[in-house]
N, C-alpha and C positions, 0 to 999 in steps of 0.2 A: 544582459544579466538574467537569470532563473530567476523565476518568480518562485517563492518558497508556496509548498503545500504542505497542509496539516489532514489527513483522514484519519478520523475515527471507526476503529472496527468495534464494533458493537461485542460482536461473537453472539455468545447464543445468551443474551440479555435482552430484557425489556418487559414492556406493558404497554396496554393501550395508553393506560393514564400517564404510566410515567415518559413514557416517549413524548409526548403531549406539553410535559413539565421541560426537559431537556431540551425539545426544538424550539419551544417558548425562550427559554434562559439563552440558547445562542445563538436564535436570533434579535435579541436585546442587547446582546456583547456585542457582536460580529461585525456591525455595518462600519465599523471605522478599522476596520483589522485589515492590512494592505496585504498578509500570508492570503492560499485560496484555501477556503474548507471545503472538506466533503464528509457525511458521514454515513458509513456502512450497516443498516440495521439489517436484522435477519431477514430471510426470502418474504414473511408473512406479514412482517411491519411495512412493506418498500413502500405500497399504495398511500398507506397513512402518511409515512413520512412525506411524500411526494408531495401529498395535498398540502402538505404542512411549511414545505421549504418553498412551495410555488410563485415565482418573482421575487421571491430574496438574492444573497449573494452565496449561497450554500449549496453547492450541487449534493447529490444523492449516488449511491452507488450498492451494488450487491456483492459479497463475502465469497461467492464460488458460484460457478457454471460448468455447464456439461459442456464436453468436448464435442457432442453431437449436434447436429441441426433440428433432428427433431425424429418422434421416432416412437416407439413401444419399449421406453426407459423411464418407470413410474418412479416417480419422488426426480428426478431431475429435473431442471432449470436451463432453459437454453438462451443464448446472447442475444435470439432473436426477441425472446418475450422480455427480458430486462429491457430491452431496447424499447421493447413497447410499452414500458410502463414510465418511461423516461430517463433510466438510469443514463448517465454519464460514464458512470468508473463502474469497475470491477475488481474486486481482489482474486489472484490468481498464484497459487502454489504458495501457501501460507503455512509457515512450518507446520503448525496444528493439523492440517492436512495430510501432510508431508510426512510427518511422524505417525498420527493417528490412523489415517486411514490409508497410508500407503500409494500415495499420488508420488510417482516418479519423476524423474527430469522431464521423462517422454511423454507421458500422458501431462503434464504440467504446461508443455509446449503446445501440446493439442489444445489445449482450453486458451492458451494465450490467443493462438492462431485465430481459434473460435471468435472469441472476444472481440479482435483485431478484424475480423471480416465482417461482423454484424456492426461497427462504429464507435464499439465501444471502447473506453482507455483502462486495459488492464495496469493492475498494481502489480508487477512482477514482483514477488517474494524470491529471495536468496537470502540461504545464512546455514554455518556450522553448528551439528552438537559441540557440546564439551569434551566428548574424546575426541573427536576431530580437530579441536583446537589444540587440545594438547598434545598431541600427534603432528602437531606443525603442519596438518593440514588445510587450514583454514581458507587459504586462496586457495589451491586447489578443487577443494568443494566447490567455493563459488564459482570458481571460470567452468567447471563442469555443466553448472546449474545454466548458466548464461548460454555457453555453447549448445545447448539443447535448443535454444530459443534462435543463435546463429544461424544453426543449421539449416532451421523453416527456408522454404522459399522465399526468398523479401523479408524476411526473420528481421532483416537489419534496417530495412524500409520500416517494420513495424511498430520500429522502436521510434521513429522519429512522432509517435503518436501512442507512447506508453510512459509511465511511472515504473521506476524500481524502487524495492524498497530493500533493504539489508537488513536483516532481524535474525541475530546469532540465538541458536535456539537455545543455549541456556541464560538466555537473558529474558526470554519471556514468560512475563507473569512470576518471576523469580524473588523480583527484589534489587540483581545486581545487572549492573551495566557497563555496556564495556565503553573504555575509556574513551574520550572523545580521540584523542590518539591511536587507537585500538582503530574505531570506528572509522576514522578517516583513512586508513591503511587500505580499508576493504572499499570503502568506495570509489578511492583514486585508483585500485586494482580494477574492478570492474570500469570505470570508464576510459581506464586502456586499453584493456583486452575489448572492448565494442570499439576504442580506436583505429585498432587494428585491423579493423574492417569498414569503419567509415567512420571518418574524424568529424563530420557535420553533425552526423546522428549520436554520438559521443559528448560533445560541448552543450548539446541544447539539452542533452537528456536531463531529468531531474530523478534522484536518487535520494530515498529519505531514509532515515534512522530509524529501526525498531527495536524495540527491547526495553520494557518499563524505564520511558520518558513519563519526567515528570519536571513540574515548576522547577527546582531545584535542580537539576542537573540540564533542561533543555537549553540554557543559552550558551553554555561552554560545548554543546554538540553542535549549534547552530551555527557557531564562530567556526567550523571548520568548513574550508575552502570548495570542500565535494560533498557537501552532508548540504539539501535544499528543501529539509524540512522533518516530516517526521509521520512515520505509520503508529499510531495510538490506539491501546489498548483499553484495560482499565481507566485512565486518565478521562477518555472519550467519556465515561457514564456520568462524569459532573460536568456540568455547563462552565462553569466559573475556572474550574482548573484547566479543562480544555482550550478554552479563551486564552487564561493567564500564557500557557504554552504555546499557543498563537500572537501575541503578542510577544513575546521574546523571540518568535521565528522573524518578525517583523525590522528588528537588530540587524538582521542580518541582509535587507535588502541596498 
C-alpha cells in the first residue's frame, strides 16, 4: 500500500517570524499523523526551516531548481546545493512556472533529471488549462507532460524515486476543484500511460491532488483509489488546516 503524502508549497510566502509560528503549530499536530509531510518554503527560508524540522517527522523540500549543475547562472539554484542544505524533495514544473515563466515539457524534464541525479525526489507537476479541458484535451496534455519525462534516459527508473502531483491549472488558487471523479480520471490515466512502460514503477508511484484542497473537500479526493495524497497550497500557510487535511489523507490508509 502507498503511503499518503501531504506537501505544502509555500510559494512566495513567509517571515522569519511567522515560519517560526507554522513549523511550531505542525510540529505540535504532526507526531501522530501516519500521511508523510513535507513543506516547501521559498529558496531563502530553507536554512531556517531545516534548523526548525531537524529530528522531527517533517521532511523539508525547495519550490524549483535549475536544470544546471552549476555554472555563471546568477539567481539560480542547483540540486546540488538543496541537497546540501538537506532538502529531500523538490518541486518541479509547477504550473505557476509553467504558465508564468515559460518552463516547457523539455526544460521541465531537465530539472526533473537534475533533481533525480543529485538524490533528490522531485514533485512532478502535470495538469491542463481550462481551454484545454474544454477542448477535451485534458489527457492529452498530461501524457505529453509525462512523456517528456519518459523520454530521459532511465526517465522511467526515475520515477521509481519521485512524486507526481496532478494540479489542473484552473484549479489553482481559484476556489473550484475538480471533481474527485474528474481527479481520479487523470491520475488512473497517468499511471497507465508510466504502465506502459514499467508496471513496477507505476503501482509504487505515488501521485497527489492539486488544486485548492481544503478540509472540506480533501476526504472525498483521498477516497479515490489513485489520488495518494495531496500537493497544498494556501491551505499549507495554517498549521491546523494543514494538519486537519493530513489527517483525513490518513482515512485513506
Amino acid at each position: 500500500m502507498r503511503q499518503p503524502i501531504l506537501a505544502g508549497n509555500w510559494k512566495m510566502h513567509g517571515s522569519l517570524q511567522k515560519n517560526h509560528q507554522l513549523i511550531e503549530g505542525m510540529i505540535a499536530g504532526g507526531s501522530k499523523i501516519a500521511a508523510e509531510l513535507v513543506v516547501c518554503p521559498p529558496f531563502v527560508y530553507l536554512n531556517e526551516v531545516a534548523q526548525l524540522l531537524g529530528g522531527t517527522n517533517i521532511a523539508w523540500g525547495a519550490q524549483n531548481v535549475s536544470e544546471h549543475k552549476e555554472g555563471a547562472y546568477t539567481g539560480e539554484i542547483s540540486a546540488d546545493m538543496l541537497s546540501d542544505l538537506g532538502c529531500t524533495y523538490v518541486i518541479v514544473g509547477h504550473s505557476e512556472r509553467r504558465t508564468l515563466f515559460g518552463e516547457s515539457n523539455e526544460l521541465v524534464a531537465a530539472k526533473f533529471r537534475a533533481a533525480s541525479d543529485a538524490g533528490l525526489i522531485p514533485i512532478l507537476c502535470l495538469g491542463e488549462t481550462l481551454s484545454d479541458r474544454d477542448a477535451g484535451q485534458t489527457l492529452e496534455v498530461v501524457k505529453q507532460q509525462i512523456n517528456a519525462v519518459l523520454s530521459l534516459e532511465n526517465g522511467v527508473k526515475a520515477l521509481y524515486n519521485a512524486i507526481v502531483a496532478y494540479e489542473p491549472v484552473w484549479a489553482i488558487g481559484t476556489g473550484r476543484t475538480a471533481t474527485p471523479e474528474q481527479a481520479q480520471e487523470v491520475h488512473a490515466a497517468i499511471r497507465a500511460r508510466i504502465a506502459e512502460v514499467d508496471a513496477g514503477a507505476a503501482e509504487q508511484l505515488r501521485i497527489l491532488y492539486g488544486g485548492s484542497v481544503k478540509r472540506d473537500n480533501a476526504e472525498s479526493l483521498m477516497a479515490m483509489p489513485d489520488i495518494d495524497g495531496g500537493l497544498i497550497g494556501g491551505a499549507s500557510l495554517d498549521a491546523q488546516h494543514f494538519l486537519d487535511i493530513a489527517r483525513l489523507c490518513n482515512n485513506s490508509l
